[in-house]
SERO-4910 file (N, C-alpha, C, O; in steps of 0.05 Angstrom, whole numbers):
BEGIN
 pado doro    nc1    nc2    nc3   cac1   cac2   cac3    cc1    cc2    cc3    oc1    oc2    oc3
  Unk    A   -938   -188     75   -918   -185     97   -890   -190     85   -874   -175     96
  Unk    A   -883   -199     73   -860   -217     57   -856   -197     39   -833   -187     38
  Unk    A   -877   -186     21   -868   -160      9   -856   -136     24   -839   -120     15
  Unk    A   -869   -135     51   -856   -114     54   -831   -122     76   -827   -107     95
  Unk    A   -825   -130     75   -804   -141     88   -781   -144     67   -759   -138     76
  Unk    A   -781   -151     42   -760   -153     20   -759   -124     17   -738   -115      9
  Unk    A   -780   -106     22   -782    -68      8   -753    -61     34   -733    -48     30
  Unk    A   -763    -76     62   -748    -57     78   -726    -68     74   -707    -53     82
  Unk    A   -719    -91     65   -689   -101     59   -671    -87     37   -648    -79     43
  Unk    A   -680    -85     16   -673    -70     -1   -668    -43      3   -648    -33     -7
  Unk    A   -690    -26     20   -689     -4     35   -657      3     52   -645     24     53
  Unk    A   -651    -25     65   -632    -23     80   -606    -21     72   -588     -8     82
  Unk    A   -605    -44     44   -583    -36     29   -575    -23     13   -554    -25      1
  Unk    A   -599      0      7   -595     19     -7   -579     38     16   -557     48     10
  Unk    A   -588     41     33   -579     61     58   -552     48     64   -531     60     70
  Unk    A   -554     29     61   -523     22     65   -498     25     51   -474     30     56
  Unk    A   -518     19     24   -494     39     -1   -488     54     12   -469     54     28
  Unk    A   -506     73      6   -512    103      3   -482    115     24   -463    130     16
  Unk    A   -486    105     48   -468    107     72   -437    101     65   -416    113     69
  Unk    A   -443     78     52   -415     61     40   -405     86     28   -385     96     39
  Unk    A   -416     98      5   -405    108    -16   -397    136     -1   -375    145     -7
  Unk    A   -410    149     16   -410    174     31   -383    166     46   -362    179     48
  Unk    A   -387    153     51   -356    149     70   -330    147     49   -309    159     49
  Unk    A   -340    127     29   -313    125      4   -310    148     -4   -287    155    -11
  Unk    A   -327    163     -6   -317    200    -15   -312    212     10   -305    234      1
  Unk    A   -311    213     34   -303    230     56   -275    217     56   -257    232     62
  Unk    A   -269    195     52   -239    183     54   -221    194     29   -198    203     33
  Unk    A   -231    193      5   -225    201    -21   -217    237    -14   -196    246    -24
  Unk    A   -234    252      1   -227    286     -1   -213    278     19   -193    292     17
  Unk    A   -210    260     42   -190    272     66   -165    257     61   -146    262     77
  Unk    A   -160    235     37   -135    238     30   -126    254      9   -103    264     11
  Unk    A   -141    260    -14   -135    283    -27   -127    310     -4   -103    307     -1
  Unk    A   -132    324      6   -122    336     24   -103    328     42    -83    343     42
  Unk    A   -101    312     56    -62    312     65    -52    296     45    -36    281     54
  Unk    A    -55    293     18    -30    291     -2    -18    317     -7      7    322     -7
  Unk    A    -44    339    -12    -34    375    -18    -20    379      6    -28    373     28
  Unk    A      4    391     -3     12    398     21     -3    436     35    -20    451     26
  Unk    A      8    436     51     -4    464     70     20    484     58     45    483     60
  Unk    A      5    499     49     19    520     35     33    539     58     20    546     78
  Unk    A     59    547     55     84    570     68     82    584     67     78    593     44
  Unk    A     82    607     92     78    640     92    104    654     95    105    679     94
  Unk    A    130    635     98    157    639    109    172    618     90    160    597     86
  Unk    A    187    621     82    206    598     65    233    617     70    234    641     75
  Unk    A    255    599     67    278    607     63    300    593     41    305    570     36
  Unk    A    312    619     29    321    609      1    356    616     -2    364    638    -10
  Unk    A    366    604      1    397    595     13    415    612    -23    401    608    -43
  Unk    A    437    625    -27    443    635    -45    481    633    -47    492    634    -25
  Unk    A    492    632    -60    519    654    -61    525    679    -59    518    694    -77
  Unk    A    537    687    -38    543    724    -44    548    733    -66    559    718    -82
  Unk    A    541    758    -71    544    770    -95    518    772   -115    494    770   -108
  Unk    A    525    775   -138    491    774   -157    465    754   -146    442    762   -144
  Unk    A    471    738   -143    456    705   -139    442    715   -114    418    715   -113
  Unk    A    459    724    -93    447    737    -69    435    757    -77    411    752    -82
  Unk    A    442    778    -82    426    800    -95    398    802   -109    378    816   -105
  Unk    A    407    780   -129    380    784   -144    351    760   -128    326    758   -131
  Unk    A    371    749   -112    349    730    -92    337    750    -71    315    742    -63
  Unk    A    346    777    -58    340    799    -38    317    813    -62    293    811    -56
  Unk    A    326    828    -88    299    833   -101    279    819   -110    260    833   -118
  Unk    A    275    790   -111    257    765   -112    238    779    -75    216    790    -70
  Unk    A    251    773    -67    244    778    -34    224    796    -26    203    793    -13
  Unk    A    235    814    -35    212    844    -42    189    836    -54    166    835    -45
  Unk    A    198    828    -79    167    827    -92    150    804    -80    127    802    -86
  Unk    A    162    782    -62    140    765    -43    136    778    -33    112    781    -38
  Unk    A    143    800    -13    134    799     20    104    828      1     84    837     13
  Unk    A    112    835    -23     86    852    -25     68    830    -24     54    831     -4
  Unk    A     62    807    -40     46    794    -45     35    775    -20     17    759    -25
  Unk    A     50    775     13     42    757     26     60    739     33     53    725     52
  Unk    A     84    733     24     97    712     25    133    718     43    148    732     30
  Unk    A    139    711     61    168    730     76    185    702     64    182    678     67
  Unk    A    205    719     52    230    703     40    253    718     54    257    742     53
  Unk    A    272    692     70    295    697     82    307    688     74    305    666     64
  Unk    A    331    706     72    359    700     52    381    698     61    389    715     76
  Unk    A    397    674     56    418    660     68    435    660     51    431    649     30
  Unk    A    457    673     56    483    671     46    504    642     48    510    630     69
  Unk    A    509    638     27    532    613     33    567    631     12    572    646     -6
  Unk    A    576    618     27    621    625     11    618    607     -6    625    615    -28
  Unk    A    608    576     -8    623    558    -12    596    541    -42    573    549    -47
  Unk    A    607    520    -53    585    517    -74    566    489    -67    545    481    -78
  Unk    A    585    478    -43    576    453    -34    556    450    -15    540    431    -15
  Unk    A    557    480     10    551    472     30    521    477     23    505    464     37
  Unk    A    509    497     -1    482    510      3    474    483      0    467    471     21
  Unk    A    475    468    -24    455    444    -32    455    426    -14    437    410     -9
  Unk    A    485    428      3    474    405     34    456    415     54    442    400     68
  Unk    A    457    443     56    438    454     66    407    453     65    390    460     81
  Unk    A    405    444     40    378    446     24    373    410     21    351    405     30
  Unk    A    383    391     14    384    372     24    380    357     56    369    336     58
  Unk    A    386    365     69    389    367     99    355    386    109    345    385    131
  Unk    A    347    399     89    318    399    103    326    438    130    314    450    148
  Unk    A    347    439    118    353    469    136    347    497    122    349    518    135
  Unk    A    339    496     98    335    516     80    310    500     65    303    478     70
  Unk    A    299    519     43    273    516     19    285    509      8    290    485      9
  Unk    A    302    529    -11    307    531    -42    338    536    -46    348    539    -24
  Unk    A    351    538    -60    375    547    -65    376    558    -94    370    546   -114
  Unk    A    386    585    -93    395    598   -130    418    601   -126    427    616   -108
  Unk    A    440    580   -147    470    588   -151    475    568   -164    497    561   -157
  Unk    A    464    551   -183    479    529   -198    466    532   -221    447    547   -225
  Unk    A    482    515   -239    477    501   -258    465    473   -253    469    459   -233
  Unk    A    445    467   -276    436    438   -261    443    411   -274    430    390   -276
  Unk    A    476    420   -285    500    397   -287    506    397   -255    498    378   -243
  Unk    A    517    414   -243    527    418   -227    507    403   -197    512    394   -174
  Unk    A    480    407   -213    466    402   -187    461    365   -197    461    349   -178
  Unk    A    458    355   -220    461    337   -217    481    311   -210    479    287   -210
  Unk    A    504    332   -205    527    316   -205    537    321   -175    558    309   -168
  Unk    A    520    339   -155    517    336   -131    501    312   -119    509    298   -101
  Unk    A    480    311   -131    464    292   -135    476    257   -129    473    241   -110
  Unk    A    493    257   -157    502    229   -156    525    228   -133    526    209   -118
  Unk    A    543    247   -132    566    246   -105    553    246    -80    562    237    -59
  Unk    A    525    258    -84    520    252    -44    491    244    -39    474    252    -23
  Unk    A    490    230    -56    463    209    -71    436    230    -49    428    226    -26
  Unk    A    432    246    -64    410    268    -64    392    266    -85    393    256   -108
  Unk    A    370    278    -71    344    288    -92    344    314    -97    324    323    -86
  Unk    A    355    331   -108    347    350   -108    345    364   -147    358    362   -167
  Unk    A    323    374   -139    307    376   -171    300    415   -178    289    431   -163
  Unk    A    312    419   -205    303    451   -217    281    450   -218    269    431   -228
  Unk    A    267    476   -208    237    474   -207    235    507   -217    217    522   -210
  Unk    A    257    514   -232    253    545   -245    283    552   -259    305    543   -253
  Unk    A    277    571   -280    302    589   -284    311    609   -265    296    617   -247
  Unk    A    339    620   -270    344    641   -249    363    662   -275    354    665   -298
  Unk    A    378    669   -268    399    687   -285    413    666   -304    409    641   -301
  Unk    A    430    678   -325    442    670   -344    466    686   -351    468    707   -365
  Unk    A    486    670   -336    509    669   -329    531    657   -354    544    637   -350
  Unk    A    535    671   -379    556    664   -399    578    662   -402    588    684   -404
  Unk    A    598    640   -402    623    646   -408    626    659   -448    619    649   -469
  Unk    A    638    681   -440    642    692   -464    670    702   -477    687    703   -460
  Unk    A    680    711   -508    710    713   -518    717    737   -508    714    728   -485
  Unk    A    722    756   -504    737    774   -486    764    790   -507    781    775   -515
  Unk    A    765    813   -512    801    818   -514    802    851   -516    781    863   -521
  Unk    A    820    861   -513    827    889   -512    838    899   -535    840    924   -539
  Unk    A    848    878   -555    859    889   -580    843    888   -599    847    906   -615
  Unk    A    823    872   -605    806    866   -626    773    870   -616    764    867   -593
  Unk    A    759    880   -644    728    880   -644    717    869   -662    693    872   -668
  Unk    A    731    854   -672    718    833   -696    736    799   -692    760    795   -691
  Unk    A    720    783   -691    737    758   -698    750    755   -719    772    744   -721
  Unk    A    739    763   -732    761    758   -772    782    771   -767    804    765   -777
  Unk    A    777    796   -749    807    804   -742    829    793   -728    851    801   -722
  Unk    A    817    775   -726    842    756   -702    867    741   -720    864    722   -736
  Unk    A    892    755   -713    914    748   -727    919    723   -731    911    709   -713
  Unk    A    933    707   -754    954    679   -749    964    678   -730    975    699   -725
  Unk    A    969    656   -710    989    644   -682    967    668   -663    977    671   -641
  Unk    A    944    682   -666    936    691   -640    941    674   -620    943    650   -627
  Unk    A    943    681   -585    948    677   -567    922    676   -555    908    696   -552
  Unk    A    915    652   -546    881    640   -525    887    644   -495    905    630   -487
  Unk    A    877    659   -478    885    646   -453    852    631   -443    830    640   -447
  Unk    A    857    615   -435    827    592   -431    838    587   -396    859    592   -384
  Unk    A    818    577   -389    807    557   -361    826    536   -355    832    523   -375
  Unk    A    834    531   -340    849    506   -340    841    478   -318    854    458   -314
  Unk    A    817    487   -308    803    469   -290    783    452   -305    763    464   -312
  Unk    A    786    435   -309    780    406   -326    748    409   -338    741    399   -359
  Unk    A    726    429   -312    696    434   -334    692    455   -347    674    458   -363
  Unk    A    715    478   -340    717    508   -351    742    507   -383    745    525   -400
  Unk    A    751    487   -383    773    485   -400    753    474   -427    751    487   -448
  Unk    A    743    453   -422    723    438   -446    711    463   -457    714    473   -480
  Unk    A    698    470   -434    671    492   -443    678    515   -462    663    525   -479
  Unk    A    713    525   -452    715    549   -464    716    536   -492    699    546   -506
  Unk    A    733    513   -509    744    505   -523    718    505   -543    714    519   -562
  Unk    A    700    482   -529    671    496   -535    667    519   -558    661    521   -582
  Unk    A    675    537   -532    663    566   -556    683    571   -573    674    580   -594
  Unk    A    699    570   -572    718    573   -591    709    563   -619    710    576   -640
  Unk    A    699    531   -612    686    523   -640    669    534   -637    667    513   -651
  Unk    A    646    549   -632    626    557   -641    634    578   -647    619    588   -664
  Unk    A    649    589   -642    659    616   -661    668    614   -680    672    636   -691
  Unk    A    676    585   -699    685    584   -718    720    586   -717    733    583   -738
  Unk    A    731    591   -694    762    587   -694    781    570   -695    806    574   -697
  Unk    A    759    540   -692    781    511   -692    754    492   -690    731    500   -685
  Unk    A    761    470   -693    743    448   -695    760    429   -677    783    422   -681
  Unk    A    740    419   -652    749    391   -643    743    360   -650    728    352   -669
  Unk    A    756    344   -633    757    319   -640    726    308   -625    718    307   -602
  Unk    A    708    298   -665    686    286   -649    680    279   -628    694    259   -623
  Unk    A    665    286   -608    644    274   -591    660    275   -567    650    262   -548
  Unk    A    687    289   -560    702    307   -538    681    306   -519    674    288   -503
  Unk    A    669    332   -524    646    354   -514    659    380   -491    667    402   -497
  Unk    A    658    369   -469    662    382   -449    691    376   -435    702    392   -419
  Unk    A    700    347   -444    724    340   -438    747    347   -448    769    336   -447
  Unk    A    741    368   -460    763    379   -487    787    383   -472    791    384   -448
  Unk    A    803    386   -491    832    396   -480    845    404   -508    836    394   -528
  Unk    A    870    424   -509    882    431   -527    884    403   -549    879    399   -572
  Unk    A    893    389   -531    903    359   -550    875    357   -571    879    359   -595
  Unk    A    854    355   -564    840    348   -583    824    370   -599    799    367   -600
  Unk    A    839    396   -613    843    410   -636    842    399   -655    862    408   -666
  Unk    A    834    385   -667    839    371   -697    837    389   -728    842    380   -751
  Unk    A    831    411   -722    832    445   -743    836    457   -722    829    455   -698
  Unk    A    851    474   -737    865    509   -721    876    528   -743    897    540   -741
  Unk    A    860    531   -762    862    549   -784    875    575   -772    894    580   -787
  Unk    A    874    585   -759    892    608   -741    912    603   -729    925    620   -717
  Unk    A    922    569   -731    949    574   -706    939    578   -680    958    583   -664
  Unk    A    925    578   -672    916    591   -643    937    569   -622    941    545   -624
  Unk    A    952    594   -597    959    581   -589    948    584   -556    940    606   -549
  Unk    A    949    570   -545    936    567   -519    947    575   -494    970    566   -490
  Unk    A    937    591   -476    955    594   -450    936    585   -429    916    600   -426
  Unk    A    938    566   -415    924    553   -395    922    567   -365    940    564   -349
  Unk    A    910    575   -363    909    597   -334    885    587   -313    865    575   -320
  Unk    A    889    593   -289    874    595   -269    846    614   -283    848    628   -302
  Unk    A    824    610   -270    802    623   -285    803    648   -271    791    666   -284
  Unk    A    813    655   -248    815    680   -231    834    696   -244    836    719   -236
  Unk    A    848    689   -261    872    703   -269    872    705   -307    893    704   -320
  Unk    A    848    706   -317    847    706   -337    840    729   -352    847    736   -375
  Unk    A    814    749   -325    819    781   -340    847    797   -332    849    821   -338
  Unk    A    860    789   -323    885    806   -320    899    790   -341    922    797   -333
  Unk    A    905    774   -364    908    763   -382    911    775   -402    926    769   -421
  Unk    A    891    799   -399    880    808   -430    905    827   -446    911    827   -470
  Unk    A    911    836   -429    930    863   -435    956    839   -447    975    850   -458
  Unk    A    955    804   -446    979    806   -444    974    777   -472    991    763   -483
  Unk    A    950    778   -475    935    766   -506    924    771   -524    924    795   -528
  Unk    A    914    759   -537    899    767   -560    864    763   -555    844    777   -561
  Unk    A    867    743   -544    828    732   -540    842    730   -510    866    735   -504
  Unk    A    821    721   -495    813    705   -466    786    693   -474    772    704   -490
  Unk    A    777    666   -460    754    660   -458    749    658   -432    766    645   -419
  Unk    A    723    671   -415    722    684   -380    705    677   -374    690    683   -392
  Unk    A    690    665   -356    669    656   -342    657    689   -331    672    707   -323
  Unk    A    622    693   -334    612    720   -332    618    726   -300    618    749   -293
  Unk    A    624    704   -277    630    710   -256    656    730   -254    652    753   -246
  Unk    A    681    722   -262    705    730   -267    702    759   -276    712    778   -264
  Unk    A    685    761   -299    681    789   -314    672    807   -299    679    831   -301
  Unk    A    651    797   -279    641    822   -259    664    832   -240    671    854   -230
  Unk    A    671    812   -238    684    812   -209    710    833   -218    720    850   -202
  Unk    A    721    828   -247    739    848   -252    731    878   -269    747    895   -277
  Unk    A    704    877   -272    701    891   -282    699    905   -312    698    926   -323
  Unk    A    699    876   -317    693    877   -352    670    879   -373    649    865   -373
  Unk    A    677    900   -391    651    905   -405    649    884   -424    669    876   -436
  Unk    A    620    873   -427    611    848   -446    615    869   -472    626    864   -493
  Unk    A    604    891   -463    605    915   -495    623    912   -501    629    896   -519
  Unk    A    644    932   -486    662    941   -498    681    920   -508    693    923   -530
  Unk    A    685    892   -489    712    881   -494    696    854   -500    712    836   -507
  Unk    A    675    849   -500    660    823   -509    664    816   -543    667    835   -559
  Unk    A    662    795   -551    668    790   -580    647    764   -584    635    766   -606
  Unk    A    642    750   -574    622    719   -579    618    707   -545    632    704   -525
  Unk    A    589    701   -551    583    694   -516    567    659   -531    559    652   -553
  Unk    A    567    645   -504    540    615   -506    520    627   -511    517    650   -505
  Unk    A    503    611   -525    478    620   -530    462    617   -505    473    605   -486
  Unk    A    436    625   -502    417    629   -473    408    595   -469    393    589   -450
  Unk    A    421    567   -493    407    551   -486    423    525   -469    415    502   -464
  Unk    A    457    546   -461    473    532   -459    481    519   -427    484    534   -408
  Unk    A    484    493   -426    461    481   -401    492    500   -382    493    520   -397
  Unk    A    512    504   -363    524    513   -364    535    541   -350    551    548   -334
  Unk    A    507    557   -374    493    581   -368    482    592   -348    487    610   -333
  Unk    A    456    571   -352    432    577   -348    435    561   -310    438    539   -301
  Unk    A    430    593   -299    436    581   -265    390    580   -263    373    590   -277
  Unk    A    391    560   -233    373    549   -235    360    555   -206    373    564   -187
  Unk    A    339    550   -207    323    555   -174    320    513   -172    312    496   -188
  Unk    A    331    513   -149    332    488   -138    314    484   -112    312    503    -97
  Unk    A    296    450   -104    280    443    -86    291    416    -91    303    408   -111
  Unk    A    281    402    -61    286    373    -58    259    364    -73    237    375    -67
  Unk    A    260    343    -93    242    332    -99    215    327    -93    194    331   -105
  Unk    A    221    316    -64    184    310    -46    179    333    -40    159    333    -26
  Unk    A    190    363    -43    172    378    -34    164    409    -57    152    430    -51
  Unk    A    177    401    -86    174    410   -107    147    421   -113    144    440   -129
  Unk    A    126    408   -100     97    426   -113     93    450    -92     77    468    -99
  Unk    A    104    452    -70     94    470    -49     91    492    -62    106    499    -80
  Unk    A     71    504    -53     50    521    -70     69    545    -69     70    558    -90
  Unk    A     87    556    -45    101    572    -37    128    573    -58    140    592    -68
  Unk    A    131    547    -57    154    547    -79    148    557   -105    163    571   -118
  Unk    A    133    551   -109    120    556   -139    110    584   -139    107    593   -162
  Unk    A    104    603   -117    100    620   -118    129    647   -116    128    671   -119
  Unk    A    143    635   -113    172    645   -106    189    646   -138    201    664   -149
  Unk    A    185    621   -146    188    626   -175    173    642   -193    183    650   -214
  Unk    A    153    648   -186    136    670   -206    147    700   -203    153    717   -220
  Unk    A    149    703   -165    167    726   -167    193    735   -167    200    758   -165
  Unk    A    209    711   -171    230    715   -177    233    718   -213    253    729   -221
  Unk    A    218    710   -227    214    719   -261    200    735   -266    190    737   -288
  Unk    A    192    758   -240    175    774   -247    188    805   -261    212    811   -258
  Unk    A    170    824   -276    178    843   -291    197    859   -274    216    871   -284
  Unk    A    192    862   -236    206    888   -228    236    861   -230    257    866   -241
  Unk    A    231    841   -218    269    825   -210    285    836   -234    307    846   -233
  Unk    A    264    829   -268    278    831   -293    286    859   -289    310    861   -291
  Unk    A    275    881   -284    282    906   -283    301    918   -267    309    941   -269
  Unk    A    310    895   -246    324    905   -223    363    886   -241    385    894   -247
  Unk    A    351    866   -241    376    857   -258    386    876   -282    410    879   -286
  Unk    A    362    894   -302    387    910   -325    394    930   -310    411    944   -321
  Unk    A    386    937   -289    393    966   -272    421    963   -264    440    978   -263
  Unk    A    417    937   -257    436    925   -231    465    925   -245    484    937   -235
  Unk    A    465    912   -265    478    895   -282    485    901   -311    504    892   -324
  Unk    A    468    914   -317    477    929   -347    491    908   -372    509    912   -388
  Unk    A    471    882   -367    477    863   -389    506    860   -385    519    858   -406
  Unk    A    524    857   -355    526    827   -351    520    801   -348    533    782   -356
  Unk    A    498    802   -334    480    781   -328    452    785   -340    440    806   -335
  Unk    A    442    767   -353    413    778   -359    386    749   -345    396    727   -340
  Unk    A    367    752   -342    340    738   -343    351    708   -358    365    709   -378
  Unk    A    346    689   -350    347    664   -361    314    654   -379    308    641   -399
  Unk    A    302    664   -364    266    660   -362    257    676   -389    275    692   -393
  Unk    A    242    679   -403    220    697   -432    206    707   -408    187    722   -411
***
């Protein structure tokens, strides 16, 4: 009797595991599942007019073949998209740099995180008299940026073109003052960045942000001389999400078609190597 009475005891706490453990795995998949989030059939992806908008409308296309409706929101301004997108009123935003987005970041203590490449946006040397740098005379005439992150940057390329060397560890804060070589004499004309392709006719170089260049209509061919390289942070504009919601399957799927072969195909059509693919 005693024997079988210890069989059905043991019996019982085996069943009781058994139950235990069935339940620790029904809790285990049903929080694994509301951690994933529920994947988006609709997202909306907030932009700047012009290319950024543009090439976010042919992204668009190639979702809605695959299943996915992307609405496209125009913004004027460079502040309001990422408050928009912060604020939980938009998905995604394409129009920055992600200096720019981190330094929104720290001014309006945000999360917001690159979760893709987008276009690659170069400031490059520019001039109407010359097609060679070696050709660039003694005392040539610079007209550069004069807004405090476009001014560094151009100076920037300048040394990377080999035309002057600045004062160690500057970087981006450059300014004429800290030239420390100028084997050319180069002399500087400080301009509004809007007013720097109408410049050209009246310098030797310009250094132009690729925004400026479209907008006036400048050939990288014809009148281009030295551009940033593709790794230059700066450049390279970015597909932006708020942090906590960075894995959404939708998002991630939005980036695939926005680096997909027709967007790349729609950008050299579009654009004719002003702007190219940021993404391999």
């Amino acid at each position: 009797m005693l024997k079988k009475l210890a069989i059905a005891g043991l019996c019982a706490l085996s069943a009781a595991a058994f139950i235990t453990g069935c339940g620790s795995s029904q809790k285990t998949a049903a929080s694994s599942a509301a951690a994933a989030p529920q994947e988006k059939k609709e997202i909306t992806v907030g932009a700047t007019a012009g290319p950024h908008a543009e090439v976010v409308e042919a992204a668009a296309k190639e979702a809605e073949k695959n299943g996915l409706k992307v609405n496209v929101k125009e913004f004027s301004d460079y502040i309001t998209p990422d408050q928009a997108l912060a604020d939980g009123d938009i998905d995604l935003v394409v129009y920055q740099h992600e200096p720019f987005l981190k330094n929104f970041n720290k001014q309006h203590n945000t999360d917001l995180v690159s979760i893709g490449k987008a276009i690659l946006m170069r400031m490059g040397i520019y001039s109407n008299k010359y097609r060679d740098l070696k050709a660039i005379p003694d005392g040539a005439v610079v007209s550069i940026p004069n807004d405090p992150t476009n001014e560094g940057r151009g100076l920037e390329l300048l040394e990377k073109a080999g035309l002057l060397k600045l004062k160690e560890g500057v970087g981006m804060k450059a300014t004429p003052a800290d030239v420390v070589e100028n084997p050319k004499h180069l002399k500087f004309k400080e301009l509004e960045a809007a007013q720097l392709p109408r410049s050209l006719d009246d310098v030797d170089l310009s250094v132009i942000t690729m925004n400026y260049v479209m907008s006036a209509g400048l050939s990288p061919k014809d009148q281009g001389l030295f551009w940033e390289d593709e790794n230059t942070p700066l450049a390279v504009m970015i597909i932006a999400a708020r942090n906590k919601d960075k894995d959404q399957p939708a998002y991630q799927k939005f980036v695939k078609y926005y680096q997909s072969d027709s967007v790349k195909k729609f950008i050299a059509e579009k654009y004719k190597g002003t702007i190219v693919p940021s993404w391999k």
